[in-house]
MARTORDREN-808761 format. One line per field, with one value per atom (N, C-alpha, C, O): atom name; x, y, z; residue in one letter. Coordinates in pm, whole numbers, plus 50000, padded with zeros to 5 digits. Atoms other than C-alpha are relative to their C-alpha. Last residue first. Layout:
REM residues N
atom <- (CA ...)
px <- (X ...)
py <- (Y ...)
pz <- (Z ...)
type <- (A ...)
***
This chain:
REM residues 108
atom <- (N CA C O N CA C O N CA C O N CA C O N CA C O N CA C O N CA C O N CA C O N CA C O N CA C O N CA C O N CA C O N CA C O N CA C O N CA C O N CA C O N CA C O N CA C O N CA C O N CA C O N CA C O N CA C O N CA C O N CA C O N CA C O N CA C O N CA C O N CA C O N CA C O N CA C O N CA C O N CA C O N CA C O N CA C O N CA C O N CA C O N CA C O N CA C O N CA C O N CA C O N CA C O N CA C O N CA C O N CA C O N CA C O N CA C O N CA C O N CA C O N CA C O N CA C O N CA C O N CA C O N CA C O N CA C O N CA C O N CA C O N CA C O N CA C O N CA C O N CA C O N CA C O N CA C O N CA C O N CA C O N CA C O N CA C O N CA C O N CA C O N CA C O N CA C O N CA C O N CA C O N CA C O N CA C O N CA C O N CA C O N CA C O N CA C O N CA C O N CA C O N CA C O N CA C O N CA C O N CA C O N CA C O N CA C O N CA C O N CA C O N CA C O N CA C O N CA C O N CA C O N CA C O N CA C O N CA C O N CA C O N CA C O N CA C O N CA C O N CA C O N CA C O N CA C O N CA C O N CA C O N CA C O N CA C O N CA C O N CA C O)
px <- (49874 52724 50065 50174 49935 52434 50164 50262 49932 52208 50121 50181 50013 52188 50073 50193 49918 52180 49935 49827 50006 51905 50063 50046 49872 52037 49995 50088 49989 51808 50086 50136 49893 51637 50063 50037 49967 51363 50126 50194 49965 51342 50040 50120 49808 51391 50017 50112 49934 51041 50189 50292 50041 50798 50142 50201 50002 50906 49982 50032 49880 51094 50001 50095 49923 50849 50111 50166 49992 50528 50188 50250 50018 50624 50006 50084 49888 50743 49998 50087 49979 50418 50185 50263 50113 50193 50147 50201 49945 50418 49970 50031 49872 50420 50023 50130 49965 50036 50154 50194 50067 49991 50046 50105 49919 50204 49940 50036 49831 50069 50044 50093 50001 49691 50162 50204 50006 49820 49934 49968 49841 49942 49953 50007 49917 49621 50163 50244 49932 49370 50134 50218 50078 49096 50129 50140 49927 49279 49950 49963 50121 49020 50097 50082 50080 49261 49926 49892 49905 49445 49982 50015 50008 49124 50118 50089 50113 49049 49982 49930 49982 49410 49856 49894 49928 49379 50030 50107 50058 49031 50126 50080 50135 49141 49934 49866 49950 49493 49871 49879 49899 49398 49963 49884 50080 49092 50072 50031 50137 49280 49886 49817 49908 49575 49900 49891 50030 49295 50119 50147 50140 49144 50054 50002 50053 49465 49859 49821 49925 49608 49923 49882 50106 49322 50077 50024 50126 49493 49956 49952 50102 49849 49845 49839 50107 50157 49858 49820 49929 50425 49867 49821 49897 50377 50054 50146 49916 50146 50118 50210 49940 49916 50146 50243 49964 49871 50080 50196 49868 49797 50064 50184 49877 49577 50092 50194 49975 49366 50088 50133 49946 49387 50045 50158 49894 49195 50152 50254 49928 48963 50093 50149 49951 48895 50063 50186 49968 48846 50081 50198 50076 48632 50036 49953 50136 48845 49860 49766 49966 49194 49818 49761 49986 49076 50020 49963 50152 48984 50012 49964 50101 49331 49850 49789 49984 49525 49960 49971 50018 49353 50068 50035 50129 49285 50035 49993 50062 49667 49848 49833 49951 49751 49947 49881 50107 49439 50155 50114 50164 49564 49952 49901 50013 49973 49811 49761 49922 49870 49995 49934 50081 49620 50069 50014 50157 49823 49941 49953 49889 50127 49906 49899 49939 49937 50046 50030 50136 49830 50019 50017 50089 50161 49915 49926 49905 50272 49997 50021 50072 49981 50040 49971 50114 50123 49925 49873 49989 50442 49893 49889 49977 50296 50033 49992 50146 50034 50115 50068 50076 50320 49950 49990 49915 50533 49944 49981 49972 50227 50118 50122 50169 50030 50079 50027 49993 50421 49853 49830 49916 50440 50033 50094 49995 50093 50137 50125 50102 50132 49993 50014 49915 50460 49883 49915 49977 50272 50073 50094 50082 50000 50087 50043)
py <- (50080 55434 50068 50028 49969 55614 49982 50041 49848 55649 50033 50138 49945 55247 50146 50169 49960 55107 50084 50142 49965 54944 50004 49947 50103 54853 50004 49965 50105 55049 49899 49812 50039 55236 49856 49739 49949 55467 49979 50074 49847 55352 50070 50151 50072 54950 50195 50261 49997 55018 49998 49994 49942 55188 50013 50112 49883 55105 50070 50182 49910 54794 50166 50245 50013 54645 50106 50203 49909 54748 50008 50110 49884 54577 50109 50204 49942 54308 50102 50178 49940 54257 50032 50095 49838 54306 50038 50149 49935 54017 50136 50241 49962 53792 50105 50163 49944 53841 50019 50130 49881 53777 50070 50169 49892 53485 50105 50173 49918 53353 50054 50162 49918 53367 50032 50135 49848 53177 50126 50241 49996 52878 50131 50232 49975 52892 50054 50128 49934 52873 50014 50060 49980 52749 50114 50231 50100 52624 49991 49889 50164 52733 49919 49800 50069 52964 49919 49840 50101 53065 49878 49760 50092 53248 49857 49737 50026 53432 49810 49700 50046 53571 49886 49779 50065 53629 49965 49869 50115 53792 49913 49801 50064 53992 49906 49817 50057 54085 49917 49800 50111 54175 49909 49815 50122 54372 49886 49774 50089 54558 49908 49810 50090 54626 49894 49775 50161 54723 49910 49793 50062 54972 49864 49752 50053 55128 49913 49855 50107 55183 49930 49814 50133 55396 49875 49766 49982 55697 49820 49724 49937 55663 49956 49837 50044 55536 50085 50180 49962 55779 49892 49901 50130 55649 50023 49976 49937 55979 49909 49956 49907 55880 50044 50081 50053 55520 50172 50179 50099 55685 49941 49935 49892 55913 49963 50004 49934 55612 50154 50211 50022 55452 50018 49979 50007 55676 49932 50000 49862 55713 50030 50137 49952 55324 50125 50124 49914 55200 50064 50102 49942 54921 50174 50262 49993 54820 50061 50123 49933 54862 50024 50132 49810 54757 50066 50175 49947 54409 50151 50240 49963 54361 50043 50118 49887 54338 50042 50164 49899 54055 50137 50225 49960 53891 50096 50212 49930 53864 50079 50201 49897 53733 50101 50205 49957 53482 50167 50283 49916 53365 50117 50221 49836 53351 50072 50183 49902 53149 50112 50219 49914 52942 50136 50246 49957 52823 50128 50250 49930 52743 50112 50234 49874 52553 50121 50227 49957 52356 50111 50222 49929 52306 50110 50232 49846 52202 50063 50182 49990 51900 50156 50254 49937 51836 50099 50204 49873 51782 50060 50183 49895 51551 50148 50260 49871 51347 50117 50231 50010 51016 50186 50256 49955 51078 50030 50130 49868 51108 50063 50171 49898 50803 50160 50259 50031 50573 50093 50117 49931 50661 50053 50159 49873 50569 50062 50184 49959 50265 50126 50209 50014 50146 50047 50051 49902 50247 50033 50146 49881 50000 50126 50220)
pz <- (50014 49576 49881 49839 49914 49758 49932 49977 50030 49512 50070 50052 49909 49503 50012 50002 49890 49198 50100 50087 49882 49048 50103 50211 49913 48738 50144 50214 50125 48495 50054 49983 49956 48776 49943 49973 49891 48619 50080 50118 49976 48324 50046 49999 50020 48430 49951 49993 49872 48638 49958 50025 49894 48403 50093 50135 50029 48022 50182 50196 50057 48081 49996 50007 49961 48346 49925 49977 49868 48230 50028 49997 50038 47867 50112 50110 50031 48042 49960 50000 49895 48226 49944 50016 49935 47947 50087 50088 50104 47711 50087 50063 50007 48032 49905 49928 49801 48078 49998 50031 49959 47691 50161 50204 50086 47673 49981 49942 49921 48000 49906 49939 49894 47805 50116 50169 50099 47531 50096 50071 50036 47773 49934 49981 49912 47968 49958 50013 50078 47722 50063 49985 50126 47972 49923 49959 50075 48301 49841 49773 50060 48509 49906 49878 49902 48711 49994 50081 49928 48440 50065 50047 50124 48238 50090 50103 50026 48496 49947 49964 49902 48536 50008 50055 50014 48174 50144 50135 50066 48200 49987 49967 49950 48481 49917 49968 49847 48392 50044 50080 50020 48023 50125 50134 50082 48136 49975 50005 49912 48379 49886 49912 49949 48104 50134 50160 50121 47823 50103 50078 50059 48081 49928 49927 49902 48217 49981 50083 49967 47855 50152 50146 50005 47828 50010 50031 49921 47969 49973 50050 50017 47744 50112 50144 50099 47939 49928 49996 50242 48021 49909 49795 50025 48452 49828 49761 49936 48497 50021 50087 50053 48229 50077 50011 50108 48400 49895 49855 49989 48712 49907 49936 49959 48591 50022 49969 50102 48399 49984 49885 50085 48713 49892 49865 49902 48907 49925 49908 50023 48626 50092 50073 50103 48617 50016 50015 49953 48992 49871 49883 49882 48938 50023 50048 50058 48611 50115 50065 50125 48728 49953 49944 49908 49117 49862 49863 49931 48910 50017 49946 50075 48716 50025 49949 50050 49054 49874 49870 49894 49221 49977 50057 49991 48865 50161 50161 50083 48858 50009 50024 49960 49181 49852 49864 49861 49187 49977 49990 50029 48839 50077 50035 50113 48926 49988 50008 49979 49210 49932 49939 49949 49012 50108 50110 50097 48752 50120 50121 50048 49047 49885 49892 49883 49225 49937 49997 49973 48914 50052 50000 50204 48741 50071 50071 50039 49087 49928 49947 49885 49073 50002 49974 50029 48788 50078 50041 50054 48897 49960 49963 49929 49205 49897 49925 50021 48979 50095 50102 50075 48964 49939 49846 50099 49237 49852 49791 49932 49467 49877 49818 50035 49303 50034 49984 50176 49297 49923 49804 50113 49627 49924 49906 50028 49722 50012 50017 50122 49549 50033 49945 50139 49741 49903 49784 50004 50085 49853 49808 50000 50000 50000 49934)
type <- (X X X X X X X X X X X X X X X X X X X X X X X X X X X X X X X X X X X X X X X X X X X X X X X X X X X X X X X X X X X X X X X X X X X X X X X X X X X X X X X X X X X X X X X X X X X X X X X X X X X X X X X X X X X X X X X X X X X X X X X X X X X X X X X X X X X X X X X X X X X X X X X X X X X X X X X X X X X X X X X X X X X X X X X X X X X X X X X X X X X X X X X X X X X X X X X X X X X X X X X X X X X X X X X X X X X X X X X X X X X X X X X X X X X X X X X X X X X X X X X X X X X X X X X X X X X X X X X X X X X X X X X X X X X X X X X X X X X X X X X X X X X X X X X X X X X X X X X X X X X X X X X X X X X X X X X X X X X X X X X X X X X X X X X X X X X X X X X X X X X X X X X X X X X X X X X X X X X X X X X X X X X X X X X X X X X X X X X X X X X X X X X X X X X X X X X X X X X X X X X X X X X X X X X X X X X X X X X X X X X X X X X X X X X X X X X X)
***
């Protein structure tokens, strides 16, 4: 008996980690694509005031929320991370590597 469930754990465990892992990213996504869409014109200042254009905040909370959405059930999943990775590099290069392209320390 313990040689089967072993062989059931080793078996379903990467998957399993797949899973976890699916819904993680999902739940973190959709929990920051929502407030984008609830809390549009707030966002849509914020987004201007980062170099992006206004409505950018609209098609990135929609992204996030239907592709976090989407994770979490496991419906499209792979073409939905290449979207979410393409969003969040985009944020990344233009917002956070702009600002501190090596994130030194002012001090040094």
């Amino acid at each position: 008996m313990k040689a089967r469930m072993l062989a059931f754990k080793s078996f379903y465990a990467p998957a399993l980690s797949i899973l976890e892992l699916r819904w993680a990213a999902g739940i973190i996504f959709l929990s920051h694509g929502l407030p984008k869409l609830q809390h549009g014109p707030e966002w849509v200042q914020a987004f201007g005031q980062m170099g992006f254009p206004g409505f950018f905040a609209y098609i990135s909370g929609t992204m996030e929320t239907v592709g976090g959405a989407l994770l979490i059930i496991g419906l499209g999943s792979r073409l939905a991370a290449a979207f979410l990775t393409l969003e969040m590099a985009i944020a990344f290069l233009r917002v956070d590597f702009a600002f501190r392209p090596f994130a030194r320390s002012p001090q040094l």
